[in-house]
One Martini backbone bead per residue (centre of mass of N, CA, C, O) as a GRO file, in nm:
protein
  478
    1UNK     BB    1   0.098   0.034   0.019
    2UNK     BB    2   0.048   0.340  -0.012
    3UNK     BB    3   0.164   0.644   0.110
    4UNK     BB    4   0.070   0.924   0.255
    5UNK     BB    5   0.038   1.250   0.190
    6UNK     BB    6   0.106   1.616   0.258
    7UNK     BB    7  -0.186   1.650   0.362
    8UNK     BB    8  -0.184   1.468   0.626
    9UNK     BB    9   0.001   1.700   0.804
   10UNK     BB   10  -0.240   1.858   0.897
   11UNK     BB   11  -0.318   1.635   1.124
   12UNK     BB   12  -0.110   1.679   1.336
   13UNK     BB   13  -0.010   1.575   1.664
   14UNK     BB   14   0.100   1.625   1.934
   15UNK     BB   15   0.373   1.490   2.134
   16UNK     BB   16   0.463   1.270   2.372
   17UNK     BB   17   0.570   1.295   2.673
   18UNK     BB   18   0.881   1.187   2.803
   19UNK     BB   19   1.016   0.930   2.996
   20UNK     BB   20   1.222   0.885   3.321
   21UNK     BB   21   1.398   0.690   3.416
   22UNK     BB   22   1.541   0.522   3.647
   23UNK     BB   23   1.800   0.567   3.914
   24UNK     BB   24   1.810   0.318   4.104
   25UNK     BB   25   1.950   0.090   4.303
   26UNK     BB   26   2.045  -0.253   4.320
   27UNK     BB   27   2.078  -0.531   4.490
   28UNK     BB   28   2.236  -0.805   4.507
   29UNK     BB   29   2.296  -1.123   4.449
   30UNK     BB   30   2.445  -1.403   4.464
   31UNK     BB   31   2.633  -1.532   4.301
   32UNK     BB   32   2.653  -1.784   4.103
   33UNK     BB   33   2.821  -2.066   4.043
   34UNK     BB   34   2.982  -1.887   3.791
   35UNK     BB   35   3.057  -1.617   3.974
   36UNK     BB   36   2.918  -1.395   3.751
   37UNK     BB   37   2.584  -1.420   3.771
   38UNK     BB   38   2.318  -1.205   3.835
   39UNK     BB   39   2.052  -1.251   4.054
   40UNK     BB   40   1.682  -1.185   4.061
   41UNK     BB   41   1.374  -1.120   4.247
   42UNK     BB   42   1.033  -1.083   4.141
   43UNK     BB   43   0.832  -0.853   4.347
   44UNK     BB   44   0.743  -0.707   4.120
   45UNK     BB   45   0.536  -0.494   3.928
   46UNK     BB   46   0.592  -0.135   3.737
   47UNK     BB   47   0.365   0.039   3.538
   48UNK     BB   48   0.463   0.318   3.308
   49UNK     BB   49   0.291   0.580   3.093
   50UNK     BB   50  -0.021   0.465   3.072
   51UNK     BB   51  -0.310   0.591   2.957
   52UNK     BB   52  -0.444   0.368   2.810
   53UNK     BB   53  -0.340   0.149   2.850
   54UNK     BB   54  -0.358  -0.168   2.976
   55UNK     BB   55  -0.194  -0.340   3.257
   56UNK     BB   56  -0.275  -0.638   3.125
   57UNK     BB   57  -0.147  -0.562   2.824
   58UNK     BB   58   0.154  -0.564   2.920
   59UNK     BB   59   0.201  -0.777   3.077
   60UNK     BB   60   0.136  -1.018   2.880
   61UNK     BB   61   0.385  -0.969   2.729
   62UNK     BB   62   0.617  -0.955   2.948
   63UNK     BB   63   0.622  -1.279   3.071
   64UNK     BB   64   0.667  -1.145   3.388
   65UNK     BB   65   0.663  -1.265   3.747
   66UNK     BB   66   0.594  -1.258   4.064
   67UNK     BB   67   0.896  -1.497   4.132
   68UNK     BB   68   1.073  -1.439   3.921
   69UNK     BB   69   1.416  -1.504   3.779
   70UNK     BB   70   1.686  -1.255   3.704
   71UNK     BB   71   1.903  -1.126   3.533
   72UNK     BB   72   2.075  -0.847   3.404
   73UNK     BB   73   2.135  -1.003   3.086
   74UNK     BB   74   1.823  -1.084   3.035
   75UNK     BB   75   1.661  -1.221   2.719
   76UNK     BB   76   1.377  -1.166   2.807
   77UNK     BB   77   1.384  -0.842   2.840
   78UNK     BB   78   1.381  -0.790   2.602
   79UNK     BB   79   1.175  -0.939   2.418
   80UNK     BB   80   0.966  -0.790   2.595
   81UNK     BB   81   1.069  -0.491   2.455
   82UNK     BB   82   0.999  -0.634   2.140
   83UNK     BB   83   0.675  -0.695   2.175
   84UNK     BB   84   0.586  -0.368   2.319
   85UNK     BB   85   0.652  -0.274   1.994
   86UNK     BB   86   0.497  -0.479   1.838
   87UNK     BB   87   0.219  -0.330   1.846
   88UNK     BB   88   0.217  -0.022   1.822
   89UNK     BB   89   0.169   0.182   2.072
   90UNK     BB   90   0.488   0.229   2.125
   91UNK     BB   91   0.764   0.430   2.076
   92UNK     BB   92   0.845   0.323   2.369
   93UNK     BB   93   1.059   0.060   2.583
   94UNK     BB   94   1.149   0.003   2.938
   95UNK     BB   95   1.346  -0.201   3.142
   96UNK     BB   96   1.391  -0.250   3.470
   97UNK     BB   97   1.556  -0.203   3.797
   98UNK     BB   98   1.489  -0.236   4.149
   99UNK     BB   99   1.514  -0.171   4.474
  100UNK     BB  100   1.398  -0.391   4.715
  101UNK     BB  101   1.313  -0.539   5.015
  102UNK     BB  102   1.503  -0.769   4.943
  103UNK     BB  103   1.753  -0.967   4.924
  104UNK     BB  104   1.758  -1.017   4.576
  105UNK     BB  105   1.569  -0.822   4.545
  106UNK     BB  106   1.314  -0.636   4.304
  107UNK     BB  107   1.171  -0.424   4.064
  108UNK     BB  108   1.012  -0.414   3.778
  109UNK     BB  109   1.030  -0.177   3.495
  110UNK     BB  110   0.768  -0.032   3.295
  111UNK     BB  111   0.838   0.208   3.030
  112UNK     BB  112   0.568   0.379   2.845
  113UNK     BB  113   0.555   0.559   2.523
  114UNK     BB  114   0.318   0.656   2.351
  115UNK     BB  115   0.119   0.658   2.064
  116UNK     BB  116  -0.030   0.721   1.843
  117UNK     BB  117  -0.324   0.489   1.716
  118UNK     BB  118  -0.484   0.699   1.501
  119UNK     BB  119  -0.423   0.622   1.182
  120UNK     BB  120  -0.315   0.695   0.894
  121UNK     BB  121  -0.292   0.451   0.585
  122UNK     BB  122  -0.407   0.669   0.392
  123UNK     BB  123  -0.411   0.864   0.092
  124UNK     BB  124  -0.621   0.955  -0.163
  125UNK     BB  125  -0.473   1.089  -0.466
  126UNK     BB  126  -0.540   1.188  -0.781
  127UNK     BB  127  -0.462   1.173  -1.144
  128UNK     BB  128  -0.584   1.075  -1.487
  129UNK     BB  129  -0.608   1.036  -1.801
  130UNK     BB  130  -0.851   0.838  -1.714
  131UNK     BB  131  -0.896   1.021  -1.409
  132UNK     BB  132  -0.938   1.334  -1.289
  133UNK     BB  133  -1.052   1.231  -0.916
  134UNK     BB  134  -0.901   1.053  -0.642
  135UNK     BB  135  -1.041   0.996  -0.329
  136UNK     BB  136  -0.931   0.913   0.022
  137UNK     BB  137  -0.969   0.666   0.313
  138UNK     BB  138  -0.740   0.527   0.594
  139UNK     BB  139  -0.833   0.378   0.898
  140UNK     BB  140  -0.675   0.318   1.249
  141UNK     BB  141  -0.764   0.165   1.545
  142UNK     BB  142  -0.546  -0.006   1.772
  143UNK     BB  143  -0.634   0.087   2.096
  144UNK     BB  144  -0.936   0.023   2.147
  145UNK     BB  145  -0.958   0.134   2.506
  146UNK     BB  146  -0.690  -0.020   2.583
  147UNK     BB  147  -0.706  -0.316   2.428
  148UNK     BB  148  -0.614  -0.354   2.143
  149UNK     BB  149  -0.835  -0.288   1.960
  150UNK     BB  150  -0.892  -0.315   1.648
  151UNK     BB  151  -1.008  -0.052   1.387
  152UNK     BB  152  -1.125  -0.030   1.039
  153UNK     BB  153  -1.192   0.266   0.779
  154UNK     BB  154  -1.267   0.245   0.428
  155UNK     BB  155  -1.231   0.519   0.136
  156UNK     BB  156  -1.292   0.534  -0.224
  157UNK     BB  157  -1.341   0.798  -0.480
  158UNK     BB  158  -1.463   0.890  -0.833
  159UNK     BB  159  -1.466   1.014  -1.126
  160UNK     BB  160  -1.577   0.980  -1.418
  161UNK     BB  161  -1.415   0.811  -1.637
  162UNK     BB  162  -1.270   0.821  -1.992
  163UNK     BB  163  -1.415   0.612  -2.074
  164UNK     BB  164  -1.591   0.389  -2.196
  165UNK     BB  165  -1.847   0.280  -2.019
  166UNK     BB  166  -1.761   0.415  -1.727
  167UNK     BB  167  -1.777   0.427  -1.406
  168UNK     BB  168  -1.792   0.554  -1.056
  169UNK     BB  169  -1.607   0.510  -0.822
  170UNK     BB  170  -1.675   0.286  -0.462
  171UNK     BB  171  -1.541   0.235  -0.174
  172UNK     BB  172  -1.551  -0.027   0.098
  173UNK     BB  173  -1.400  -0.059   0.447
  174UNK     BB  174  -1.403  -0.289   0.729
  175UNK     BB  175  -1.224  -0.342   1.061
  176UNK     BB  176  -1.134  -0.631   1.277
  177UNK     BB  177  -0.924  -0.689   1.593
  178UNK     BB  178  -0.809  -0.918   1.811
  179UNK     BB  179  -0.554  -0.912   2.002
  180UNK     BB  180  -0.205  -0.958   1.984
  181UNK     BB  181  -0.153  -1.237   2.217
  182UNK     BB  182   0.044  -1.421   2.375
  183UNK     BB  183  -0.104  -1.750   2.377
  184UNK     BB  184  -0.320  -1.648   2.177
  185UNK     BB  185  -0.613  -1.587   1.999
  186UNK     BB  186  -0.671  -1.403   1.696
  187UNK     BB  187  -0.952  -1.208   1.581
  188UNK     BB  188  -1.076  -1.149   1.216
  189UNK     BB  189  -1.209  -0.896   1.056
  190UNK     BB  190  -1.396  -0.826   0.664
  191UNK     BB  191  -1.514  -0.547   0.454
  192UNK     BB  192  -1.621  -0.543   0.093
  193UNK     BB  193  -1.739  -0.264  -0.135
  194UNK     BB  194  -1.688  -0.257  -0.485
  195UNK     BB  195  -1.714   0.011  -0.765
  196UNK     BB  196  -1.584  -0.055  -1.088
  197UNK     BB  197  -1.330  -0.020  -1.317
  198UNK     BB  198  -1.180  -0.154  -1.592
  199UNK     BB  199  -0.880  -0.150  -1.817
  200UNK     BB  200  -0.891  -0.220  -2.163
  201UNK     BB  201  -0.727  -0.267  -2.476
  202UNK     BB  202  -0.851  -0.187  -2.815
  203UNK     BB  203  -0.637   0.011  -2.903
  204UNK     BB  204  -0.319   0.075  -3.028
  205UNK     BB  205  -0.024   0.139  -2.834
  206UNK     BB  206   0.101  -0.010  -2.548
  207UNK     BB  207   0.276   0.324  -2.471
  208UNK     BB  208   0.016   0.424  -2.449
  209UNK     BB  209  -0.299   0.634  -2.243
  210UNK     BB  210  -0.512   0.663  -2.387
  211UNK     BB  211  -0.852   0.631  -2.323
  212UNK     BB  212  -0.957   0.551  -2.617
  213UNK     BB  213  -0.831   0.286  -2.611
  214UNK     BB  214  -1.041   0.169  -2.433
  215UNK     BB  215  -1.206  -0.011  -2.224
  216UNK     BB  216  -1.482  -0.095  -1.996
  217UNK     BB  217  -1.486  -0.293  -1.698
  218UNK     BB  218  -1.780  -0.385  -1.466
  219UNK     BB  219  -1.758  -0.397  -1.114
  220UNK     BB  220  -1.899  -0.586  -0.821
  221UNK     BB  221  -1.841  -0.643  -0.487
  222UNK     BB  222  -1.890  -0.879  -0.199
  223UNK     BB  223  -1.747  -0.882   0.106
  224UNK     BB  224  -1.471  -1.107   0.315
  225UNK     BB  225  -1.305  -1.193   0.660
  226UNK     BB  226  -1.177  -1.453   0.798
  227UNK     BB  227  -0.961  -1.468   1.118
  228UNK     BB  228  -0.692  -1.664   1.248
  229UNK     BB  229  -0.458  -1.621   1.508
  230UNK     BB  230  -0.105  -1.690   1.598
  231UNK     BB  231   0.150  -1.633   1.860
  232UNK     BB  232   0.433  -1.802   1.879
  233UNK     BB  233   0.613  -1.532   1.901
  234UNK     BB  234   0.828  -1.246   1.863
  235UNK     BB  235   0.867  -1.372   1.560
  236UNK     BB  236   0.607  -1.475   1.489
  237UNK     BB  237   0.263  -1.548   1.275
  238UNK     BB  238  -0.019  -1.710   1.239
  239UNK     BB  239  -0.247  -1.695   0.973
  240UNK     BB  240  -0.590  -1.791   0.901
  241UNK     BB  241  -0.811  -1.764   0.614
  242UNK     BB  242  -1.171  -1.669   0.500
  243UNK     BB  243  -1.356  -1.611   0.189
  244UNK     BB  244  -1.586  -1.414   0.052
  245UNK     BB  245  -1.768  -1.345  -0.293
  246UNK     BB  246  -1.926  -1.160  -0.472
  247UNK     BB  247  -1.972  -1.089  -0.807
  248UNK     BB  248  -1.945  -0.867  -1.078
  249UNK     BB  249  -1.977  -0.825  -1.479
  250UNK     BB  250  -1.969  -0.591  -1.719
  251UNK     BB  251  -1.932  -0.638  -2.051
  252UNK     BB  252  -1.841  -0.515  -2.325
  253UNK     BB  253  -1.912  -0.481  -2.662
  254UNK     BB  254  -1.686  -0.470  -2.697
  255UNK     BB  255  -1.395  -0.773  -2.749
  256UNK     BB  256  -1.216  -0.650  -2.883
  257UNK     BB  257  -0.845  -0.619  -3.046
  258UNK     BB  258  -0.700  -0.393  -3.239
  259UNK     BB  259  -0.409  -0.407  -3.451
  260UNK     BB  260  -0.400  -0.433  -3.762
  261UNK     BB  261  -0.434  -0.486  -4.055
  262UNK     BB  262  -0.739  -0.649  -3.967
  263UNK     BB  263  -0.627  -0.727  -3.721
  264UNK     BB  264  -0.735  -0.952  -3.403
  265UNK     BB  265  -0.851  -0.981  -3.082
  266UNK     BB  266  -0.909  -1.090  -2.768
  267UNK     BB  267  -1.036  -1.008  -2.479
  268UNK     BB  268  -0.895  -1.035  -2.157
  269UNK     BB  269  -1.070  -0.996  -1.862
  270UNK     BB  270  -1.076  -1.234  -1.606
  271UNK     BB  271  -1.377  -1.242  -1.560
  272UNK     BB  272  -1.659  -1.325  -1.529
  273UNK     BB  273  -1.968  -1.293  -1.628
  274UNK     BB  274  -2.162  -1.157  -1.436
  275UNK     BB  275  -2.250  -1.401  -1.175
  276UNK     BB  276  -2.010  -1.467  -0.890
  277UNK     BB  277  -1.783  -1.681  -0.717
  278UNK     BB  278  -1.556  -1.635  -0.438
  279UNK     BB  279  -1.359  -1.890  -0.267
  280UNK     BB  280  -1.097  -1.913   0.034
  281UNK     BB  281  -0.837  -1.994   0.133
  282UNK     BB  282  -0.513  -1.922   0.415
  283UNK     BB  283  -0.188  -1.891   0.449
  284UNK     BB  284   0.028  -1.681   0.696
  285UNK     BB  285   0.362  -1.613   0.768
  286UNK     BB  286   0.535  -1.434   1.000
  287UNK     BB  287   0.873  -1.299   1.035
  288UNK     BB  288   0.976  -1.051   1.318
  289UNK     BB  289   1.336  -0.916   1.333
  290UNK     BB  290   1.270  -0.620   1.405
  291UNK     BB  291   1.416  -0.373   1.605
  292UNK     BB  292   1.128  -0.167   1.400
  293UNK     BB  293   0.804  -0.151   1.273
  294UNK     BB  294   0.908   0.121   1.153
  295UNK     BB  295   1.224   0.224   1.155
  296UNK     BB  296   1.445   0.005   1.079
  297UNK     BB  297   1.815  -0.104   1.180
  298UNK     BB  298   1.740  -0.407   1.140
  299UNK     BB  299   1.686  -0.726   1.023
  300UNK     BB  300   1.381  -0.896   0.959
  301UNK     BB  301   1.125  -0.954   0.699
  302UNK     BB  302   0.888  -1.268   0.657
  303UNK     BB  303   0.627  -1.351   0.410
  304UNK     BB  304   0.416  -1.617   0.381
  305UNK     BB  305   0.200  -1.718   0.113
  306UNK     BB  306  -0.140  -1.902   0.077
  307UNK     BB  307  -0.399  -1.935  -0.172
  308UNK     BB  308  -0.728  -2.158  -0.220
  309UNK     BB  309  -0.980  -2.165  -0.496
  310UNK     BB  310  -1.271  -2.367  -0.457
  311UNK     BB  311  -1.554  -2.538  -0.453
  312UNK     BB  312  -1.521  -2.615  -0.135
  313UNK     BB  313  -1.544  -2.294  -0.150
  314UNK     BB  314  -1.799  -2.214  -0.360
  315UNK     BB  315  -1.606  -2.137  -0.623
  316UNK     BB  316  -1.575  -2.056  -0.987
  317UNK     BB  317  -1.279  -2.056  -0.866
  318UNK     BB  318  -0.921  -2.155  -0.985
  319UNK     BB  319  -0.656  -2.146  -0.726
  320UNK     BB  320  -0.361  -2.039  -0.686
  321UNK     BB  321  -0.141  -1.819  -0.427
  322UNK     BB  322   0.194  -1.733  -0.414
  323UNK     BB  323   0.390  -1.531  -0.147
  324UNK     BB  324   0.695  -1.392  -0.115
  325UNK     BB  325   0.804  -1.081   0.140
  326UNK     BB  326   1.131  -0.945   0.207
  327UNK     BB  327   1.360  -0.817   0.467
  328UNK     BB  328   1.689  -0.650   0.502
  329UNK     BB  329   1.873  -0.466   0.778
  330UNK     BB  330   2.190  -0.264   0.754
  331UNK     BB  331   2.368  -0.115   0.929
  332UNK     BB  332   2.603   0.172   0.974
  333UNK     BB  333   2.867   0.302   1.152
  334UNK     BB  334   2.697   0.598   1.065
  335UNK     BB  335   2.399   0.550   1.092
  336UNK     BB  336   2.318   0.380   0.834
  337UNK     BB  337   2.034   0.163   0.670
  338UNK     BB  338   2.015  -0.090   0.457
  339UNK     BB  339   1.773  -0.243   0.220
  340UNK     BB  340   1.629  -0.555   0.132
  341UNK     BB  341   1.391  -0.621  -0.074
  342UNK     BB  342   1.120  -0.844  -0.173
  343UNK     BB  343   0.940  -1.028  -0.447
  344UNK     BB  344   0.775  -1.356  -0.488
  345UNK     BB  345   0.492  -1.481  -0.730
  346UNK     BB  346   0.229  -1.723  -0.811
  347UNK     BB  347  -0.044  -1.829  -1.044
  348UNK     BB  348  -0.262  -2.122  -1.077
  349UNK     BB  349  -0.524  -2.017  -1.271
  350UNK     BB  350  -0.845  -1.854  -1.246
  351UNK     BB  351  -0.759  -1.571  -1.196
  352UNK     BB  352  -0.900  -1.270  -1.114
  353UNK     BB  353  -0.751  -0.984  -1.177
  354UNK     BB  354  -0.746  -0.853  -0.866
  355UNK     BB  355  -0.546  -1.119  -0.791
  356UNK     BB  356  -0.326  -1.043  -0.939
  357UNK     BB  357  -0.026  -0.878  -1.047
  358UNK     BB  358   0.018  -0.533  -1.036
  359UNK     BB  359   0.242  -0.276  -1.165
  360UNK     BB  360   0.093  -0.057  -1.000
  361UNK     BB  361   0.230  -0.209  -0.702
  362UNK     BB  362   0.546  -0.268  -0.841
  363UNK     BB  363   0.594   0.078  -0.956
  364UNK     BB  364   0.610   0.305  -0.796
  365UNK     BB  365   0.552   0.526  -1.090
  366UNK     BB  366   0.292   0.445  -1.039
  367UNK     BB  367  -0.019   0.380  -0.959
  368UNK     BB  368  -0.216   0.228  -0.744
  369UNK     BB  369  -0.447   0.063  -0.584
  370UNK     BB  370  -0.796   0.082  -0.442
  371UNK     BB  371  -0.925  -0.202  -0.336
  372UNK     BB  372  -0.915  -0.285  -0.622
  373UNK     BB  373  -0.852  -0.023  -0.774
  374UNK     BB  374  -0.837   0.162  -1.100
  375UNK     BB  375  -0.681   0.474  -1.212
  376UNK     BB  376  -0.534   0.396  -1.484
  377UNK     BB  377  -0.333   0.365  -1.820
  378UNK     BB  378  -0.039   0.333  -1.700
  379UNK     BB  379   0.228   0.266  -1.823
  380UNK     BB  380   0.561   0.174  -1.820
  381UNK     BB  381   0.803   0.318  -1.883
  382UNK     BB  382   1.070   0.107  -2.013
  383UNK     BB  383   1.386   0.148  -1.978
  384UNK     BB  384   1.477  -0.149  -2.117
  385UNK     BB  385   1.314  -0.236  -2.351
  386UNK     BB  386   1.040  -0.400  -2.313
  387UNK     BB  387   0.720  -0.542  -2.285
  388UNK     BB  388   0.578  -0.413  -2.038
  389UNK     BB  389   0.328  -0.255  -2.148
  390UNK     BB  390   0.181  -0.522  -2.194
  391UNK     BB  391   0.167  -0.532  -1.881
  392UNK     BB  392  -0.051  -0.569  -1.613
  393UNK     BB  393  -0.191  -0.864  -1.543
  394UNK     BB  394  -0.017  -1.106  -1.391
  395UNK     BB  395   0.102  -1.467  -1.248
  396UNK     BB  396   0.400  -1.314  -1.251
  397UNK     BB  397   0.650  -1.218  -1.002
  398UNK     BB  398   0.907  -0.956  -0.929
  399UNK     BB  399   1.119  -0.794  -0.667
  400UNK     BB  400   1.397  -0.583  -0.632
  401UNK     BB  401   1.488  -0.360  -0.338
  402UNK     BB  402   1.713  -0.088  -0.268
  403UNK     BB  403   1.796   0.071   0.020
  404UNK     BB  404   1.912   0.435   0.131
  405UNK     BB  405   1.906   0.530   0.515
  406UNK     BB  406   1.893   0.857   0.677
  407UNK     BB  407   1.880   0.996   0.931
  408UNK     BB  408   1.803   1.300   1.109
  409UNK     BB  409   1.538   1.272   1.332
  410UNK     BB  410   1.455   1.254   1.708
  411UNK     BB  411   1.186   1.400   1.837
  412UNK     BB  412   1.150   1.668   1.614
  413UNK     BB  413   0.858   1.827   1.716
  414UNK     BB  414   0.568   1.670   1.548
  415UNK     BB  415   0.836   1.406   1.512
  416UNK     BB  416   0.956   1.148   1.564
  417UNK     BB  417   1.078   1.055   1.286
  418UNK     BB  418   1.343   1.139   1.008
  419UNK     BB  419   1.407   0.990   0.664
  420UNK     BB  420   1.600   0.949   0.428
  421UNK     BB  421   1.600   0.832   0.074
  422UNK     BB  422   1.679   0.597  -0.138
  423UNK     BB  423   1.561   0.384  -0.444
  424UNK     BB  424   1.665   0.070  -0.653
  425UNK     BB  425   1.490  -0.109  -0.885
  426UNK     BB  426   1.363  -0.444  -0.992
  427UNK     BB  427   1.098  -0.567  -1.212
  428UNK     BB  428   0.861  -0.821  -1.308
  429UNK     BB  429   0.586  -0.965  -1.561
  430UNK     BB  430   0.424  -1.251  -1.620
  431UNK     BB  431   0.383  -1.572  -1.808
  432UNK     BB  432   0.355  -1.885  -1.895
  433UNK     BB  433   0.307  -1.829  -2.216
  434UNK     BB  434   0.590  -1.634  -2.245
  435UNK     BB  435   0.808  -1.852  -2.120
  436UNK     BB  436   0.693  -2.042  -2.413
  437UNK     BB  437   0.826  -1.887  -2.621
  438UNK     BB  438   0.949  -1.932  -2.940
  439UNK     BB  439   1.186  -1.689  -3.009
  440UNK     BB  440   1.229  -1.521  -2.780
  441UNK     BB  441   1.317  -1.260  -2.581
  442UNK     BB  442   1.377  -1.203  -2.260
  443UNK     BB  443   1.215  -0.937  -2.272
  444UNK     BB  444   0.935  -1.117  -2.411
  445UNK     BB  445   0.922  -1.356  -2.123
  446UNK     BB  446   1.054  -1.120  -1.977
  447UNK     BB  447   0.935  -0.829  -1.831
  448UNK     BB  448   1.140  -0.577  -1.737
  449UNK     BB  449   1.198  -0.270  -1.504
  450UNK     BB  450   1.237   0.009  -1.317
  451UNK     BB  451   1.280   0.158  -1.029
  452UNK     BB  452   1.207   0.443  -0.788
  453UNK     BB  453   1.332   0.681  -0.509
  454UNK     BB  454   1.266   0.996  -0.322
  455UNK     BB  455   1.336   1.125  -0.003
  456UNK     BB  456   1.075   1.115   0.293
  457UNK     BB  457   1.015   0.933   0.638
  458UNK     BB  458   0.776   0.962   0.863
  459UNK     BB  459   0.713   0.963   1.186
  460UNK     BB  460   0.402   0.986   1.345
  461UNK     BB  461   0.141   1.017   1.514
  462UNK     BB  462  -0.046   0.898   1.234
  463UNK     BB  463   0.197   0.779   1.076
  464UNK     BB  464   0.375   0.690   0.774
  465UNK     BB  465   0.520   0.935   0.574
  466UNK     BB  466   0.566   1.021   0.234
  467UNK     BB  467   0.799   1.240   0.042
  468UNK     BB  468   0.803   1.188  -0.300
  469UNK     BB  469   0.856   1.136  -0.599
  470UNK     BB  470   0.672   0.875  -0.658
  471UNK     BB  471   0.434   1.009  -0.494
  472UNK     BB  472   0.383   1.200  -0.746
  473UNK     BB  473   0.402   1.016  -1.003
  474UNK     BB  474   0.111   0.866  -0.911
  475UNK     BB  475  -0.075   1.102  -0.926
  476UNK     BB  476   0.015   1.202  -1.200
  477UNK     BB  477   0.009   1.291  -1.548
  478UNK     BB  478   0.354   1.211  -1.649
   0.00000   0.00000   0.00000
């Protein structure tokens, strides 16, 4: 999802002060056998600094209890500190010791310092020679009532586009999830409502976006997601997920594409006509060894999904969809952060288009989808000189994405923290017909492109904000 844009800092709220670690110090007991190792009784917990949250939600994430033994150097003290921040809630999180009422005994002091949790997750707001404006909002309240309680609702609507026969576009999302607390089933579910249009072209050149070469498929969904996860570890988390979609379709009366010299071909809109039914099941593993799941300095984030829709669970749809995306953050002994993002993906059977993988999810420098709606007409760019104009939605994609991020400064004014960053990766996206292609080019088998990226990203009050060269031309038509 692309992060939203200038507009949004205009609601940012002042930032939280900054709470004060404690200066006792403990007594400690007597050395452990290995003669070097000092161990402390926790005599109690004293958890500061919660306006919000609940500490017996606090509580449940430290998993250590009065009458626990810790050393100084206990790696369960930091796991504590590295869950408390995982959950999205605080800024910062430290845990400390000082001294008890007997010897050897300690009381652990748990100092958390809130973050806004009422979030804006995106900003929609664009223009494209196929839609004059398209713009809406995603938000999400994450610790409803101090309770760890998500929820989440968003919606985008758009001028009706410049295609012929395109309706205007308009979605809505709700979503709710239960706390994600370790050793507990956390319930989620979510609702979606979308009418919008999808552009297919009928004529012209590949590398045009005039909106007059295109036919408009119109489209409406209605369904949603129940999924049931469970924290495995501080760094695990596997949910599984039921989908159901009711899906309508009006094809268009054009269906074919002209080529030229007299040549046609039928246009593949990917979706049934009329009414049809998607039903799914999935499963994703989460994997998050990141330092900060904001702005991390180190660590590593790996996603593992796989969906398939079958008759057993109601589809006219039969497909499989596996991705894996991952990211690796290595420090710089100057302060500065290297990211190498990674993404690869393949679908199996006759996935309708919005299940595809689409170039501008994949593409900084084009508009992204918002719900499953696409408002742009624009393809890649093509730096490489290759096929990929020709490729819109399609079951194979991969991409590979280096960033280099200088920190800039750490809660100053109305902002948590705020990196510079560049970006430079190459993606691709084919199918398994063109990779069966018989004296293509590799470029014409597989079509890959650049893409790019130049900014700024703030941790702010209500949400991680880019200010950057690629939202600026995703948003425009240039």
């Amino acid at each position: 999802m692309r992060v939203p844009s200038l507009l949004a800092l205009l609601v940012l709220l002042p930032s939280l002060a900054q709470a004060q670690p404690s200066a006792e110090k403990i007594e400690p007991a007597a050395p452990s056998s290995d003669g070097f190792t000092l161990h402390y009784t926790i005599e109690r917990i004293e958890v500061r600094g919660n306006r919000k949250t609940r500490t017996d939600l606090i509580l449940h994430e430290v998993a250590l209890s009065p009458g626990d033994t810790v050393s100084a150097d206990d790696a369960r003290v930091e796991r504590a500190r590295l869950r408390l921040l995982a959950l999205g809630y605080f800024f910062d999180a430290r845990l400390s010791m000082i001294k008890g009422e007997r010897r050897g005994g300690a009381v652990l002091v748990i100092e958390v310092e809130e973050r806004g949790t009422i979030i804006l997750n995106a900003i929609y707001l664009g223009t494209s020679d196929a839609t004059d404006v398209w713009g809406g909002l995603d938000v999400s309240e994450r610790n409803f009532l101090g309770r760890g309680l998500s929820l989440g609702a968003g919606f985008v609507s758009s001028t009706r586009p410049n295609v012929g026969g395109a309706e205007p576009a308009l979605a809505f999302s709700l979503r709710m999830a239960s706390p994600p607390r370790l050793r507990s089933l956390q319930l989620s579910g979510s609702a979606l409502f979308s009418r919008g249009s999808e552009f297919f072209r009928a004529r012209g050149a590949s590398a045009e976006s005039d909106p007059a070469d295109f036919v408009a498929l119109n489209v409406r969904r209605a369904g949603g997601v129940l999924g049931v996860g469970a924290v495995l570890s501080r760094t695990a988390y596997l949910l599984g997920e039921g989908r159901f979609e009711a899906v309508r379709a009006d094809w268009p009366t054009l269906r074919d594409r002209d080529l030229g010299q007299g040549e046609s071909q039928p246009i593949t809109f990917m979706v049934r006509e009329g009414s049809s039914r998607l039903g799914s099941l999935a499963l994703t593993l989460d994997l998050d060894s990141r330092s900060d799941p904001v702005l991390p300095r180190a660590g590593g984030h790996l996603v593992l999904s796989v969906e398939a829709a079958t008759p057993a669970c109601a589809s006219q749809y039969t497909f499989v969809k596996a991705t894996a995306q991952g990211s690796l953050y290595f420090p710089l002994s100057v302060g500065h952060v290297i990211g190498v993002h990674g993404l690869l993906g393949g679908v199996v059977g006759n996935a309708p288009y919005f299940d595809r993988f689409f170039v501008g999810d994949l593409n900084l420098l084009l508009p992204p989808r918002a719900f499953g709606i696409n408002f742009s007409t624009q393809p890649s760019r093509n730096f490489l000189g290759t096929d990929v104009a020709d490729h819109r939605y399609d079951k194979l994609a991969g991409r590979l994405l280096v960033e280099y991020a200088v920190p800039l400064w750490r809660r100053h004014g109305l902002f948590y923290r705020g990196d510079a960053f560049a970006a430079l990766g190459i993606f691709a996206l084919t199918n398994p017909d063109d990779l069966r292609r018989q004296g293509a080019s590799l470029g014409q088998r597989i079509p890959a492109d650049l893409t790019a990226d130049l900014g700024l990203r703030l941790d702010t009050y209500v949400g991680i904000f880019t200010l950057s060269v690629a939202n600026a031309l995703g948003r425009l038509p240039l």
